[in-house]
C-alpha positions, 0 to 999 in steps of 0.5 A, spaced: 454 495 455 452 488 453 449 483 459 444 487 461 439 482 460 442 480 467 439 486 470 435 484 476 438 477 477 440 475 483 446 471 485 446 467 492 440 469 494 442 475 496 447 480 491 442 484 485 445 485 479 444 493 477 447 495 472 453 493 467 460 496 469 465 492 465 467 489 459 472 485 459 472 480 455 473 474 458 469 477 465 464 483 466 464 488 472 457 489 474 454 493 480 449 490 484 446 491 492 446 488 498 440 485 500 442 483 507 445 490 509 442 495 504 449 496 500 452 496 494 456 490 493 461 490 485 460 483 481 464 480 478 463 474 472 468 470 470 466 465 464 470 459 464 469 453 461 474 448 464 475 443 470 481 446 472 478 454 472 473 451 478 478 447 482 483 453 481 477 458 482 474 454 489 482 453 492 483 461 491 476 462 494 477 459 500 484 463 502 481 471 502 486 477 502 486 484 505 490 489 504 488 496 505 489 498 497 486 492 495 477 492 496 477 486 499 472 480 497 465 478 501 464 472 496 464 467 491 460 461 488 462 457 482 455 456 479 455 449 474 455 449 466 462 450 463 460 454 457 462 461 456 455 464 456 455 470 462 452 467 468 456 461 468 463 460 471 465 464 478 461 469 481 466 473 486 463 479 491 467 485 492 466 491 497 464 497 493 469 502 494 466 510 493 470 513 488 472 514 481 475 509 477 482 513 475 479 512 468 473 516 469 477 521 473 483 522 466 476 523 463 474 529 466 481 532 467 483 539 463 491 538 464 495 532 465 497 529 474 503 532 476 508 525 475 509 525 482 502 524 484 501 519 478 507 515 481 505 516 488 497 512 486 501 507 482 506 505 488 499 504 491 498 499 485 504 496 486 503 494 494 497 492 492 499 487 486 505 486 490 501 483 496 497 478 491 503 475 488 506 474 495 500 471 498 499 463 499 496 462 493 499 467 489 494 471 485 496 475 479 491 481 477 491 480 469 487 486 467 491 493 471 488 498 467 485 506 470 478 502 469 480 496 475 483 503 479 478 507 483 480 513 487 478 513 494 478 519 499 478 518 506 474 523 512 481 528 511 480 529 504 487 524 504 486 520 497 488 513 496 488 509 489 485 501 490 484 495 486 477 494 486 477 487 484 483 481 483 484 475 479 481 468 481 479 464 475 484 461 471 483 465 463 483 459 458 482 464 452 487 469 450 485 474 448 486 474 440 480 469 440 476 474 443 471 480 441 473 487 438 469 490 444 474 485 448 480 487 444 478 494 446 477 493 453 484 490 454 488 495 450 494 494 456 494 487 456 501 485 455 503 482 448 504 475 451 496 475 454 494 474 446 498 466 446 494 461 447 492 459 453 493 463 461 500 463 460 501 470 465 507 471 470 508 477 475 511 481 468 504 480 466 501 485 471 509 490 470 506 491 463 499 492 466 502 497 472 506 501 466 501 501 461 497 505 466 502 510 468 504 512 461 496 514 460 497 518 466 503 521 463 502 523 457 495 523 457 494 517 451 493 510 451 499 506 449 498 502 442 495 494 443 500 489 446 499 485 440 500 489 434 506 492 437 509 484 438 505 483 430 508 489 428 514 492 432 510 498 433 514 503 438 512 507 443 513 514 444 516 515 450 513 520 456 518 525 456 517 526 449 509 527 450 510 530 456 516 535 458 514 535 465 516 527 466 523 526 467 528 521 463 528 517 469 520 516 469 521 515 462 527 510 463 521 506 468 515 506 465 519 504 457 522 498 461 516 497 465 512 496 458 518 492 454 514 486 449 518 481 451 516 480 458 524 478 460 526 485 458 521 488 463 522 488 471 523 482 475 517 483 480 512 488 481 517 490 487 522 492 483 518 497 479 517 499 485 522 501 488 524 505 482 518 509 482 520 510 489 526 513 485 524 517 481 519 521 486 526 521 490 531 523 484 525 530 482 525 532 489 533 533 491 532 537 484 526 542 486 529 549 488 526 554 492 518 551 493 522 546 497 525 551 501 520 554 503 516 547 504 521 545 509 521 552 513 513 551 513 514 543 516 519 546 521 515 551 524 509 546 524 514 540 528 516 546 532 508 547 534 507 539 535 513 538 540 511 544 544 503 541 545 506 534 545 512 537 552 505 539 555 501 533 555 508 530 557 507 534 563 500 532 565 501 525 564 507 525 568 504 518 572 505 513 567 510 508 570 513 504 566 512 496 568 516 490 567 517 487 560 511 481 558 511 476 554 510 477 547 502 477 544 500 474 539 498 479 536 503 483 534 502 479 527 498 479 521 498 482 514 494 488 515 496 496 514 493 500 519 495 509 520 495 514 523 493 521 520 497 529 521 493 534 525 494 541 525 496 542 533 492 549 536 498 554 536 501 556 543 503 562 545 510 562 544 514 559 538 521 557 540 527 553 536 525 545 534 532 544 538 530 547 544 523 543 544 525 537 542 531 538 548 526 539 553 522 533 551 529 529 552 529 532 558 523 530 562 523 523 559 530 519 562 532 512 560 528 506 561 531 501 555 538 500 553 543 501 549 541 495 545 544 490 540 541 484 536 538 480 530 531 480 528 530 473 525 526 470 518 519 469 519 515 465 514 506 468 516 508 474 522 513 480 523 519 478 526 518 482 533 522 484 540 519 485 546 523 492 549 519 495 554 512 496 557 506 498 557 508 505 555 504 512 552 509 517 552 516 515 551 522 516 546 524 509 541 530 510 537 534 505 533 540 504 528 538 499 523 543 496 518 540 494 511 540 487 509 541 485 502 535 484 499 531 487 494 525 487 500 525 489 506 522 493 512 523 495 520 521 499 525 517 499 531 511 497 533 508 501 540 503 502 545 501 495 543 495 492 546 490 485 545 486 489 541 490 494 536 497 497 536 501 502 532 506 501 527 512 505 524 517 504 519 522 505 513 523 501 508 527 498 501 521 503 496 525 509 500 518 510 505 517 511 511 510 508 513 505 509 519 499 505 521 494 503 527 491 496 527 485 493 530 485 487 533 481 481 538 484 476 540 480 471 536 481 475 529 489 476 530 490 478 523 486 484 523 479 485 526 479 494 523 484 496 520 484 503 519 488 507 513 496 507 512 500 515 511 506 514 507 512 519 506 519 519 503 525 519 506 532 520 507 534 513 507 540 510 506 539 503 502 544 500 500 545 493 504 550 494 509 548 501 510 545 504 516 538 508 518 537 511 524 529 512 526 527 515 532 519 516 535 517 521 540 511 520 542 507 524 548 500 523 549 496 523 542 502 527 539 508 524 535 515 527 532 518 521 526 525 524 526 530 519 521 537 520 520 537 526 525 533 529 520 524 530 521 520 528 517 513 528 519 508 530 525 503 526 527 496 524 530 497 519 535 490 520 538 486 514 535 489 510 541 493 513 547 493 508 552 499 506 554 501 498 552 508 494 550 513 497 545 517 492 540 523 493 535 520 489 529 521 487 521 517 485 516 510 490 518 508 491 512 509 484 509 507 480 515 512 476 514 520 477 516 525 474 508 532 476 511 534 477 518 535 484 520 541 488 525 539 493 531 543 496 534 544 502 540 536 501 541 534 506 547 528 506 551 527 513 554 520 514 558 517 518 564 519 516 571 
């Protein structure tokens, strides 16, 4: 690795450079420490050599973005000269994420990712690029590649692909003016990173997006960007290497890596979403494994709605309180979760439908039924006080969806001044639970904890409607969508009770189309 001469530098008093990661032409990763905390810290060094890279660089900087598949930034610091020597430029601090790089983890594999899990990390990508190109200002990653991945784990064992860095620094070479081990460095670059100039778009970061999916498909690299615009080189599609993925995955993954960026996806959503497709499509076509998979979830559902009934029972004094005005701490772009629980196993098992009938029982209605509109937000979700402060209580709604490509909604329950937890379902056909922590003086999210995502039997279709119902009972919770259950979770990060409102925009921070509820029902202990 060049630049090692480096080793040893520090960078505002405080990061050492340790060792030379990356590569990449026009900015190299390093690893460095933490002086202050005794940390290690990723660096990174981007070379540019004009005025309008700083001001670019100084106006990013000083607007910070989080998101919890993306390493979040500590620092940054323009260091004079304009020259393209390494040192001079940006320097840009980023929390080092524990892990392999999807590289290093491809590198050490005896066979290919099953497709599903490849798509399941690469819609992990695709939030995280999506949440950069909605961001104010909109920031383009321009380097997607296994190398810019790593792979973390969390105190589950649950794993999770995150970023690790993003682009803050105008480019002002392409990438054709750079060297062989550069060249090298970037062979998922798109075609048009080659011209003169930055002149990139989302599409840039779609074919990024794609051209890593195809290596985990298939196992190899695609060709270079520019010579399969130079030379009309075409790529061998997945299905071909690969018989496990499906045509539709192909489909995908060929568009999403089209020459011309016009022929690609619009937007880093819309691929997306069609992964989400393909995960969906190879699901219904899967036979007795998923059977017997269903049966398994069912007689665990069963065991947390029975465990969920007797705390129900134990907690029959909380008594719900007259509504209060909303707090303003229902906004904020963060993306909290919760995580599943194997329930101690009772001494009976009875029907789910018994159980579940139980439960409706013992809870009697407090809210509704309900209809309305939640409006467009620009920076928060857009929310609705129904009831409050609950702990054990049952929430369901009909949703109808809007016409966008985009949207979410669901609930936000047992919301406090300082954390809440978050449910919803989505246009990518996922539903998504998360607990956030906030204080009142950082609203935007003061410990977010790790989001749990799952596929869902959704209807999304724009005036098509969804049904989502939560039953939630001390620190046990049943999802069930459109009459079917799909997940048990552990609710015990916060039992407490507090408010519970109907939402949309959870995910994104912020509402772009207006969403309709109706026959909302509130049911809680008396």
């Amino acid at each position: 690795m060049e630049h090692t001469y480096l080793r040893g530098h520090v960078i505002a008093e405080r990061y050492e450079i340790i060792e030379a990661l990356e590569d990449r032409g026009y900015c190299t990763l390093y690893k460095g420490k933490d002086w202050t905390t005794g940390t290690a810290v990723l660096l990174k060094n981007t070379r540019s050599i004009s005025s309008e890279a700083r001001v670019h660089f100084e106006y990013v900087i000083s607007h910070p973005v989080e998101h919890p598949n993306l390493a979040r930034r500590l620092y940054g610091q323009w260091f004079g000269g304009f020259g393209s020597r390494e040192g001079n430029g940006s320097w840009e601090v980023f929390e080092w994420i524990d892990g392999p790089t999807l590289e290093t983890w491809l590198a050490n594999q005896d066979t290919l990712p099953d497709p599903r899990e490849a798509v399941a990390r690469m819609i992990e990508v695709c939030h995280a690029v999506e949440y950069m190109h909605r961001s104010q200002p909109s920031l383009l990653h321009k380097h997607i590649t296994p190398a810019a991945i790593k792979l973390w784990k969390d105190g589950e064992g649950r794993e999770r692909a995150i970023v690790r860095d993003y682009g803050t620094t105008h480019v002002d070479q392409p990438l054709r003016m750079r060297s062989d081990a550069a060249l090298n460095a970037n062979r998922r670059a798109a075609p048009e990173q080659y011209g003169p100039g930055d002149i990139v778009n989302e599409q840039t970061d779609v074919y990024g997006i794609g051209a890593t999916l195809y290596h985990m498909l298939t196992g190899r690299q695609p060709p270079r960007g520019n010579d399969r615009r130079q030379h009309g080189i075409v790529v061998e599609r997945a299905d071909v290497i690969n018989p496990r993925v499906s045509r539709k995955l192909a489909d995908v993954t060929q568009r999403a890596m089209a020459v011309r960026p016009e022929d690609r996806f619009a937007s880093v959503a819309d691929l997306r979403i069609a992964l989400a497709g393909t995960i969906r499509s190879q699901s219904s076509g899967t036979s007795s494994g998923g059977s017997d998979g269903m049966e398994l979830f069912v007689g665990l559902l069963a065991l947390a709605a029975i465990a969920a009934v007797i705390v129900l029972l134990t907690n029959i004094n909380d008594s719900p309180t007259v509504p209060q005005a909303t707090p303003a701490g229902v906004g904020g772009g963060g993306q909290p979760t919760a995580v599943l629980f194997t329930p101690v196993p009772p001494t009976a098992t009875p029907d789910i439908a018994a159980t579940l009938t139980a439960a409706d029982t013992l809870l009697v209605p407090l809210a509704g039924p309900l209809t309305g509109e939640l409006p467009v937000t620009d920076i928060r979700p857009a929310v609705e006080l129904i009831a409050g402060p609950l702990t054990d209580f049952i929430i369901e709604a009909t949703f109808v969806t809007p016409d966008a490509p985009v949207w979410d909604y669901g609930f936000a329950f047992r919301h406090s001044d300082t954390s809440h937890f978050r449910l919803s379902i989505a246009s990518d056909g996922t539903w998504n639970l998360m607990h956030r922590s906030e204080t009142p003086s950082n609203p935007t999210g003061a410990g977010d904890t790790l989001p749990i995502t799952g596929l869902a039997p959704l209807a999304l279709g724009a005036g098509q409607t969804n049904h989502l119902r939560l039953l939630a009972v001390g620190p046990y919770g049943v999802i069930t969508i459109n009459g079917q259950p799909v997940a048990q979770v552990d609710l015990s990060i916060k039992t407490e009770p507090g408010n519970v409102f109907v939402a949309a925009g959870l995910r994104g921070a912020r509402n772009e189309v207006a969403v309709t509820y109706r026959d909302l029902v509130v049911r809680a202990s008396q």
